[in-house]
C-alpha positions in Angstrom: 145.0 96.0 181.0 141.4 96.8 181.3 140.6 100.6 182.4 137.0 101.6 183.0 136.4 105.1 181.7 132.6 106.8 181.8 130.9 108.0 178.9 132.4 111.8 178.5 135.8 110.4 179.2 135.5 108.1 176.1 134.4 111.0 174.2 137.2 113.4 175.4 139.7 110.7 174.6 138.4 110.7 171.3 138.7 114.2 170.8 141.8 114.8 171.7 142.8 111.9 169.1 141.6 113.6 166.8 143.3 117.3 167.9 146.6 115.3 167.7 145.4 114.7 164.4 144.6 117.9 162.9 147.9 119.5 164.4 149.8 116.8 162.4 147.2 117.9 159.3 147.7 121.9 160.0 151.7 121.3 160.3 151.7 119.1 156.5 149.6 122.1 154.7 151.8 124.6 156.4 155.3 122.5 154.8 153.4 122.4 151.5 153.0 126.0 151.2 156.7 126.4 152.3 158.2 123.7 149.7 155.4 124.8 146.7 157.1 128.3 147.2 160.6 126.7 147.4 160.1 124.4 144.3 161.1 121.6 145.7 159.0 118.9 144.2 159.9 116.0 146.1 158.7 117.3 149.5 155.4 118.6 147.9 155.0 114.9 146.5 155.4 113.7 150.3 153.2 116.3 151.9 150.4 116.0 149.9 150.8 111.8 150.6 151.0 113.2 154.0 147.6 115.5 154.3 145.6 112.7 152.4 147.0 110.3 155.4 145.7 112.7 158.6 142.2 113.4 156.3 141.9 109.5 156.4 142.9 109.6 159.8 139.3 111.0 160.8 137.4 107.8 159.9 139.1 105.7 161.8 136.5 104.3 164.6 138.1 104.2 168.2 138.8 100.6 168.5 141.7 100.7 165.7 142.7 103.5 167.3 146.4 101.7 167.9 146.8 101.3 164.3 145.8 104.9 163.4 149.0 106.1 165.7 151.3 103.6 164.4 149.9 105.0 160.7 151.2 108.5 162.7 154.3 106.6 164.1 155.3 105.7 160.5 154.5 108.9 158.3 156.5 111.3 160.8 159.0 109.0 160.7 159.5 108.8 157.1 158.8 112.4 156.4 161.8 113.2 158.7 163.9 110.9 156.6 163.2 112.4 153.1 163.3 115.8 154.3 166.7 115.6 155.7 167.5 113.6 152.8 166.2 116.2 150.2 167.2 119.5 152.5 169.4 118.8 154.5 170.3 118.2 158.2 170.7 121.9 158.6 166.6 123.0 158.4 165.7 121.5 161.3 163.6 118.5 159.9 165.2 116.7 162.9 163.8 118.0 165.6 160.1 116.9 165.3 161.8 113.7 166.4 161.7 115.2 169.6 157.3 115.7 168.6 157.3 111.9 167.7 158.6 110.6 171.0 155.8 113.2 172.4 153.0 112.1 170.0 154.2 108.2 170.9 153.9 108.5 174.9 150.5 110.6 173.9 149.1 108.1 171.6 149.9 105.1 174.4 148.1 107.0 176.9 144.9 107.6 175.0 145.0 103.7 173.5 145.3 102.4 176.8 142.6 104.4 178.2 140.2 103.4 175.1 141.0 100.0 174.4 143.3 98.6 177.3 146.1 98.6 174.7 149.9 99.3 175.6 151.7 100.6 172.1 155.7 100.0 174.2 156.8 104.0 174.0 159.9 103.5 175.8 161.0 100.9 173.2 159.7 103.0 169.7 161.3 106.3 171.8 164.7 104.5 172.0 164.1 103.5 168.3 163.9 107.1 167.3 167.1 108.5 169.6 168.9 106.0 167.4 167.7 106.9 163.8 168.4 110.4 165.5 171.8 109.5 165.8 172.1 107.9 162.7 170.7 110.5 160.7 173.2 113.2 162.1 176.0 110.9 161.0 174.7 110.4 157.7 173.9 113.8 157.3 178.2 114.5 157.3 178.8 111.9 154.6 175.8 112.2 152.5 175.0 115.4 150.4 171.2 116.5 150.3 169.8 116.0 146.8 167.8 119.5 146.4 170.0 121.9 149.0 168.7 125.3 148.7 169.7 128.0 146.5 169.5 130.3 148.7 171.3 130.0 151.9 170.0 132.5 154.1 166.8 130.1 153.7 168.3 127.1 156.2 168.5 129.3 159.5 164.5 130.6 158.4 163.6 127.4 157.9 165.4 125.9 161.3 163.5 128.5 162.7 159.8 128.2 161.9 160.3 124.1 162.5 161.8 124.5 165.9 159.0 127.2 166.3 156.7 125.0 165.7 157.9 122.0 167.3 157.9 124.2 170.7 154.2 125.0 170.1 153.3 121.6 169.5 155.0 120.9 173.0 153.1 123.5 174.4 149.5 122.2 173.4 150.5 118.8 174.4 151.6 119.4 178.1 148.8 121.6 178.7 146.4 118.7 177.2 148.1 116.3 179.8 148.4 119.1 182.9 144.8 119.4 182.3 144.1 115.3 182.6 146.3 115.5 185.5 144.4 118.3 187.5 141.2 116.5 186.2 142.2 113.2 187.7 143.5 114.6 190.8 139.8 116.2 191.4 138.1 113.2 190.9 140.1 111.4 193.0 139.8 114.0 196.0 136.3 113.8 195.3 136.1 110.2 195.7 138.4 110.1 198.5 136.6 112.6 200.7 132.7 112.9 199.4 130.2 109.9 199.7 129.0 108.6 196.4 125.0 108.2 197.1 124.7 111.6 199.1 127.0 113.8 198.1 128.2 114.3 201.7 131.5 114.4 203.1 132.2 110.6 203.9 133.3 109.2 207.2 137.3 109.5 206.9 136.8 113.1 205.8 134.8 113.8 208.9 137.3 112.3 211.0 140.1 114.4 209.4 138.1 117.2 210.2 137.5 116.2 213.9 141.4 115.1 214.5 142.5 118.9 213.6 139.6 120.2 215.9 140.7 118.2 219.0 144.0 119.2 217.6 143.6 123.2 217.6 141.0 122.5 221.3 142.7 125.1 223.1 141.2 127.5 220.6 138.3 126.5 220.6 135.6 127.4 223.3 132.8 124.6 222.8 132.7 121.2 220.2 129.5 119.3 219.7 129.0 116.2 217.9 125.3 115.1 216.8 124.2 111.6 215.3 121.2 111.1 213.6 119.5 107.5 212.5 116.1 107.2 210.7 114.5 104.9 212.3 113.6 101.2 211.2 115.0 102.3 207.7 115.5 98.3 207.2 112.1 98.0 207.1 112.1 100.5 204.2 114.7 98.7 202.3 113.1 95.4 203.1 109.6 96.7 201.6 110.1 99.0 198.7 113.3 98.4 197.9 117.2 99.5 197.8 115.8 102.3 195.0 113.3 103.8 197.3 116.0 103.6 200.5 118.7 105.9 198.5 115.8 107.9 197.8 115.1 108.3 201.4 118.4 108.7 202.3 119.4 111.5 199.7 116.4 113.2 200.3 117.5 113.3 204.7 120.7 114.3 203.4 120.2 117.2 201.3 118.2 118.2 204.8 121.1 117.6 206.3 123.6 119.3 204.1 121.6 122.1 203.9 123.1 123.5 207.4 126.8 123.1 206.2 128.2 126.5 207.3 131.6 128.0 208.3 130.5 126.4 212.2 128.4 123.4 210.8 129.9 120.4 209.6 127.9 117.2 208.4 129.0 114.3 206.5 127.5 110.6 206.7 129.4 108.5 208.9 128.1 104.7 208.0 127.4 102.5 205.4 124.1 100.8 204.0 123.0 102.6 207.2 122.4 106.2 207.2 124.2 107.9 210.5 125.0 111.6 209.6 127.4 113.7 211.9 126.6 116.8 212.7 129.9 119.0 214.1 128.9 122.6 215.5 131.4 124.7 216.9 130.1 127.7 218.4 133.5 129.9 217.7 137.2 129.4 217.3 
């Protein structure tokens, strides 16, 4: 799958990489504060593992960006794992699974935007339903090896994690609702405006014309104007394609510069410039 993507796209992909990154970085400092004040020394082993892994995570360059999310894939996997294991099911280590499956379908999307590179969500996001499962059984038959000595200290600590698992959810959708609405205006754009000129392109204009033959009966006069510039071949023949767009964005900022509320232009052919003028006089 190859996708073409422009130059700030690229660089907005990368970016938000790298905010997925330093959420994952912010979260690990913020667990080994928590488990420093706890004294629980295994977890503060893992999370500094874990910070030195999303500081490393900086320098990757884009076209390894699969393997820096699978590096992502496999730390939050593994961090769940001893943290349940050495806490317990009952702080809410758990539920970033829920954040993985997120940070999987995120990771695919930017990958195959970048490189053209599909990373199989559905497949690793069944994977981690499973270990899901498999940890709550475990989690009945195996006894943590640090529990906590105090036990007011599992519903806080359920808390801030499923706190912070929502927040992470939060800054992910709107990422995402943001692409969307992006797209969506691009698309529009591309659908309705022509690329040399700027104008409104042909099916735009017609749009516009159905609903005013529509809506006649309140309207009190239509008028439709076409203008050609004359032996433009000749143009494009002699100097050029270059110097003909030239010409022709030059006529149609002329053009466009009568848009109003009554005044509608757009350009109605191809290689050759005819521009549609559509006055109404009221409605």
């Amino acid at each position: 799958m190859n996708i073409q993507i422009t130059e700030s796209e690229y660089q907005k992909l990368i970016k938000l990489s790298r905010m997925a990154n330093m959420m994952l970085l912010c979260s690990h400092v913020y667990l080994l504060i928590m488990f420093s004040v706890m004294h629980i020394v295994w977890m503060i082993g893992a999370n500094l593992i874990s910070i030195v892994v999303y500081a490393l995570n900086f320098f990757w360059p884009p076209s390894k960006l699969k393997s820096m999310f699978i590096c992502v894939y496999v730390e939050i996997l593994l961090h769940m794992i001893l943290a349940i294991g050495v806490v317990g099911w009952s702080c809410g280590f758990q539920l970033y699974s829920f954040a993985l499956i997120l940070t999987i379908y995120y990771g695919d999307y930017i990958c195959v935007k970048l490189n053209g590179k599909r990373m199989y969500p559905r497949r690793i996001s069944i994977g981690v339903a499973m270990l899901y499962v498999l940890l709550y059984l475990a989690s009945h038959w195996v006894e943590p090896l640090c529990p906590l000595d105090n036990p007011n200290m599992y519903p806080l600590l359920y808390l801030v994690n499923a706190l912070f698992v929502i927040v992470f959810f939060i800054i992910y959708v709107e990422n995402f609702e943001c692409i969307v609405l992006q797209t969506e205006t691009r698309l529009v754009e591309a659908a309705e405006k022509d690329e040399l000129t700027g104008m409104s392109n042909r099916r735009n204009m017609q749009t516009s014309l159905n609903e005013l033959f529509y809506r006649k009966d309140q309207v009190e006069e239509i008028s439709i104007a076409i203008l050609d510039i004359d032996d433009f071949k000749h143009v494009n023949d002699i100097y050029g394609h270059n110097a003909g767009d030239f010409i022709l964005k030059g006529v149609a900022q002329k053009i466009y510069g009568k848009e109003s509320e009554s005044i509608h232009t757009c350009r109605w052919g191809g290689r050759r410039i005819s521009d549609v003028v559509c006055g109404r006089e009221s409605l």
